[in-house]
DSSP file (Angstrom, degrees, kcal/mol; ACC not computed):
  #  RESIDUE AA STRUCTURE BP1 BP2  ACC     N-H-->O    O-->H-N    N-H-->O    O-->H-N    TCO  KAPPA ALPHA  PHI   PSI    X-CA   Y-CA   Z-CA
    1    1 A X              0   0    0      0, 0.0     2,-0.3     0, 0.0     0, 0.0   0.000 360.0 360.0 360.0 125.8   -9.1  -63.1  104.4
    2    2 A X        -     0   0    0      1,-0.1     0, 0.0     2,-0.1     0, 0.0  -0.649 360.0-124.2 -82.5 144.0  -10.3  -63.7  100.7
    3    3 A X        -     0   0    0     -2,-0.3     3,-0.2     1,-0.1    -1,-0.1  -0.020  32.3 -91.5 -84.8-167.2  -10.3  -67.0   99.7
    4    4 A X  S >> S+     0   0    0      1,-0.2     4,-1.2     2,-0.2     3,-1.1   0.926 121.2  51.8 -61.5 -48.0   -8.3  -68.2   96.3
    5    5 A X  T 34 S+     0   0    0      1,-0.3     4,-0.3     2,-0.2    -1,-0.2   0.522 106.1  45.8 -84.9 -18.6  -11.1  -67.6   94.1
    6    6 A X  T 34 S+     0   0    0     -3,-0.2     4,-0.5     2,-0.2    -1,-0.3   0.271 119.1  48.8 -82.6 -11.2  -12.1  -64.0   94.9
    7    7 A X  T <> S+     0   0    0     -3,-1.1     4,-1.0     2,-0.2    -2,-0.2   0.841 113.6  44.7 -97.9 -19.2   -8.2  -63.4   94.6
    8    8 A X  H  X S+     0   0    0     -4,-1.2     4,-2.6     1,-0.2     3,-0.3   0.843 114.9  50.8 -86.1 -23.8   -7.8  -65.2   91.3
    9    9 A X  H  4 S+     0   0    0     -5,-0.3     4,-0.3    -4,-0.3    -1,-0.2   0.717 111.9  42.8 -87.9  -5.8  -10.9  -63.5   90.1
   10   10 A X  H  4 S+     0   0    0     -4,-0.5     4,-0.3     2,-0.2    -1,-0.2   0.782 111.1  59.0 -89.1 -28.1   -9.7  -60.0   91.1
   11   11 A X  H >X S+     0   0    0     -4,-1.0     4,-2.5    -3,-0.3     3,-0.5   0.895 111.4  44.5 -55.0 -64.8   -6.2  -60.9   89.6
   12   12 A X  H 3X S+     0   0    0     -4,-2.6     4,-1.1     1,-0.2    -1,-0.2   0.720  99.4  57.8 -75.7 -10.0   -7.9  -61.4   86.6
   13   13 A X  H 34 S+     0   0    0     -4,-0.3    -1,-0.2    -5,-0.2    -2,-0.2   0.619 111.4  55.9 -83.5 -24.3  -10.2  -58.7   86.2
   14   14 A X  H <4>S+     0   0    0     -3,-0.5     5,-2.4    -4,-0.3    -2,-0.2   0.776 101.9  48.9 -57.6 -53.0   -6.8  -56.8   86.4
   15   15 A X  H  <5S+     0   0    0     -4,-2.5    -2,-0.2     3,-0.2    -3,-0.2   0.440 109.0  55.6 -92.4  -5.8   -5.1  -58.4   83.8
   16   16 A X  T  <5S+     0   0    0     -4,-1.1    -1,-0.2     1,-0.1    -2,-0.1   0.184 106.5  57.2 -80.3   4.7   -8.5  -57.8   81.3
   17   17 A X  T   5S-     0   0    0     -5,-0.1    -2,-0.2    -3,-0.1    -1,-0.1   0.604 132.0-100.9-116.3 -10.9   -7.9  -54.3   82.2
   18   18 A X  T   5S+     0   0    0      1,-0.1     2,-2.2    -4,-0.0    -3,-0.2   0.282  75.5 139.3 120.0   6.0   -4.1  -54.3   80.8
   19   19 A X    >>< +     0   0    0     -5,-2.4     3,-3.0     1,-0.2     4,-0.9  -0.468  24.2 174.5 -87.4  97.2   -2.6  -54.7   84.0
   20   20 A X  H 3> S+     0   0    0     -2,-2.2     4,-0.6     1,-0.3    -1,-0.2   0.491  75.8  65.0 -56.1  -3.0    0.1  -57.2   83.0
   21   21 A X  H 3> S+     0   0    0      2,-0.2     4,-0.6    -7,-0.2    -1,-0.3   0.728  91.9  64.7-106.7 -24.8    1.8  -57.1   86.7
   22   22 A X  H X> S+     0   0    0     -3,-3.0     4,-3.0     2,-0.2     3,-0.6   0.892  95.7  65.4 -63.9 -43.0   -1.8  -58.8   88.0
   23   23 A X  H 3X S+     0   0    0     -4,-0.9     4,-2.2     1,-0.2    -2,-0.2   0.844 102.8  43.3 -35.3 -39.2   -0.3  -62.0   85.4
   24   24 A X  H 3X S+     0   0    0     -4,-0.6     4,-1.5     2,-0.2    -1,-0.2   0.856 114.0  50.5 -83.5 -35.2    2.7  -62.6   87.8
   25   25 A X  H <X S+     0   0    0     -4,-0.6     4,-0.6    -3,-0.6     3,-0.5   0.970 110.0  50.7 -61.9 -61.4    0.3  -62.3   90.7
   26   26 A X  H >X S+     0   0    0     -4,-3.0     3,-0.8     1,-0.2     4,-0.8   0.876 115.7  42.5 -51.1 -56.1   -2.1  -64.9   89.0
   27   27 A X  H 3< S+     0   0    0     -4,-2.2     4,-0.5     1,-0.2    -1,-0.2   0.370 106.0  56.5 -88.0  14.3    0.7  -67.2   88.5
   28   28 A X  H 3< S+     0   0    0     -4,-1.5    -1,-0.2    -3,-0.5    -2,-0.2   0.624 116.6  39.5 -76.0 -25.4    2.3  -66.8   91.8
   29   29 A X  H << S+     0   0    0     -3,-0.8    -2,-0.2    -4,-0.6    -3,-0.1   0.347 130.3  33.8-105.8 -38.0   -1.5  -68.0   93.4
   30   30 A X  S >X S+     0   0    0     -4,-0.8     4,-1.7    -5,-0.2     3,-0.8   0.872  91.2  76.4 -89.8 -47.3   -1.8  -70.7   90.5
   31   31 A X  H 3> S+     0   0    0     -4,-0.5     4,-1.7     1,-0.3     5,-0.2   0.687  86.0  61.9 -84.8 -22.7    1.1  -72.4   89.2
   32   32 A X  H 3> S+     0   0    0      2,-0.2     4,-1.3     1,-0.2    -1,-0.3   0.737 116.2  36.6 -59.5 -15.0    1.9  -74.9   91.9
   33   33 A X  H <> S+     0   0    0     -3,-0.8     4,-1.3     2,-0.2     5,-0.2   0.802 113.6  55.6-104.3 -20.7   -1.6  -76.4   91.1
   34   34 A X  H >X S+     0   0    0     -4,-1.7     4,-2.6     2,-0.2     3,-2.4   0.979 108.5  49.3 -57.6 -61.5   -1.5  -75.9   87.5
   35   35 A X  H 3X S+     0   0    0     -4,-1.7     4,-3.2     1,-0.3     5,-0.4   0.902 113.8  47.9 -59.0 -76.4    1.8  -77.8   87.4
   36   36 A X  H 3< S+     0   0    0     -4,-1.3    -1,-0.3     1,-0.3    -2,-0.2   0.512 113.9  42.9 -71.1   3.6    0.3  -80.5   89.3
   37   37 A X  H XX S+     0   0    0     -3,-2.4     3,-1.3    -4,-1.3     4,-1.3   0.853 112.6  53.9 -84.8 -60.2   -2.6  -80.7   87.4
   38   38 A X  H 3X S+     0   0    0     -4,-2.6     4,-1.5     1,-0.3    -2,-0.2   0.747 105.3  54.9 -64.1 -26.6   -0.7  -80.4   84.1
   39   39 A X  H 3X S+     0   0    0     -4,-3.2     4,-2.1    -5,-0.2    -1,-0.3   0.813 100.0  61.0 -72.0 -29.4    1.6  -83.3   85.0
   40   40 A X  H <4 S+     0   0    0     -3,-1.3    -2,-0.2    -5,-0.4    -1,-0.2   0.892 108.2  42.9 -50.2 -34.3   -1.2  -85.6   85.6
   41   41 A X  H  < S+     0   0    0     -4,-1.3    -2,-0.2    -3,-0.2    -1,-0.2   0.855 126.4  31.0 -87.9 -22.1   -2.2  -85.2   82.4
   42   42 A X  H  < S-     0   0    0     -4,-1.5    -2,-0.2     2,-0.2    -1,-0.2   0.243  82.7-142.6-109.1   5.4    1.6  -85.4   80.8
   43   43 A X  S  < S+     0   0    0     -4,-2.1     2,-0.2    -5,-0.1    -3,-0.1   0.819  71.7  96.0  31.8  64.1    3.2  -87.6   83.1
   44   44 A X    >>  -     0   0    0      1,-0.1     4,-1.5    -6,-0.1     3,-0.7  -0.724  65.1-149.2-178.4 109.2    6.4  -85.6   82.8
   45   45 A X  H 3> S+     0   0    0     -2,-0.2     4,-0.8     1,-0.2    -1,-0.1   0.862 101.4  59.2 -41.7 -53.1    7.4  -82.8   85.4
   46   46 A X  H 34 S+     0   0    0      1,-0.2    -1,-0.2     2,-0.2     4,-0.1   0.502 108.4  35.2 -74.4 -21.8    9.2  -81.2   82.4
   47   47 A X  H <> S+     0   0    0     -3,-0.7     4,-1.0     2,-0.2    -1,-0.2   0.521 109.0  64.4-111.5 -31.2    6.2  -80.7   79.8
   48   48 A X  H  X S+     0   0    0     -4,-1.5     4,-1.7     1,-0.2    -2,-0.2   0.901 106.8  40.7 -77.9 -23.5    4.1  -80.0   82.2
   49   49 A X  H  < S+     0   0    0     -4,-0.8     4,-0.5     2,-0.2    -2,-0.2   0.696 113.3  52.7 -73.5 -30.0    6.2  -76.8   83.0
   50   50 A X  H  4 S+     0   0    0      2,-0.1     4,-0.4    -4,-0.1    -2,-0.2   0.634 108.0  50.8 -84.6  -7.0    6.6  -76.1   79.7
   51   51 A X  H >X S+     0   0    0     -4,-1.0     3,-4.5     2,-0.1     4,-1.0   0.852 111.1  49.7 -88.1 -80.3    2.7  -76.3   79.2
   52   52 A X  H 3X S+     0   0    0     -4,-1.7     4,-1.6     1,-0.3    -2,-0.1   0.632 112.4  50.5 -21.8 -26.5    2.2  -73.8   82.2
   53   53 A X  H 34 S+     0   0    0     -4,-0.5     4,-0.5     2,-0.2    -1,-0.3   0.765 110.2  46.1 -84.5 -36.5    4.8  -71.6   80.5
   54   54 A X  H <4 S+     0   0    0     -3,-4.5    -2,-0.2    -4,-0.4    -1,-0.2   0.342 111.6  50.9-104.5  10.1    3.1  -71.6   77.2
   55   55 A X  H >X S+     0   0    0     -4,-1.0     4,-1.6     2,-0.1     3,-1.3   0.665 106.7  61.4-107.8 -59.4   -0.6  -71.0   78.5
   56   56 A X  H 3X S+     0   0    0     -4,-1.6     4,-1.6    -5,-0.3    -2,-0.2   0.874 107.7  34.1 -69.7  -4.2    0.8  -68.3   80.3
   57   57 A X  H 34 S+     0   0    0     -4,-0.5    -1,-0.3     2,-0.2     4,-0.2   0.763 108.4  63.9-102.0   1.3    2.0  -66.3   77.7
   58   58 A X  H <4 S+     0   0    0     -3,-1.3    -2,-0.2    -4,-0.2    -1,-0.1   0.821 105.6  49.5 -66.8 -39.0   -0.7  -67.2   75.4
   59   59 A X  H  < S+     0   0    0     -4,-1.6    -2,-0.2     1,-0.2    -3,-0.1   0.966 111.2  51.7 -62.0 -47.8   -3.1  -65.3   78.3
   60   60 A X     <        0   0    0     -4,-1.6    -1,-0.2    -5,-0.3    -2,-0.1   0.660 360.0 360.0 -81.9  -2.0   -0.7  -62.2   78.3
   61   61 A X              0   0    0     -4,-0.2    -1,-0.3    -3,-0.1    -2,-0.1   0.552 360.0 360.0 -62.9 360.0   -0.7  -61.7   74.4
């Protein structure tokens, strides 16, 4: 079994290569800790989802 960090780092090395279908993969793997990271910092469930939302499409431009 590969841990998270070999899976995010293969994920990404996928999605620098144009495969846009490793992005959903990456935030399938990610976004529950992103979320809970990003609400610490916004103290608001709702902005912190809308921050997760807008960093990932900033990655897939």
């Amino acid at each position: 079994m590969t841990t998270l960090a070999k899976q995010v780092a293969i994920y990404a090395l996928q999605l620098g290569r144009g495969n846009l279908l490793a992005l959903g993969k990456l935030y399938d793997l990610t976004a529950e800790r992103k979320i809970r990271y990003a609400k610490t910092l916004t103290r608001n469930t709702s902005y912190a989802e809308d921050a997760l939302q807008a960093a990932m499409c900033r990655v897939s431009e």
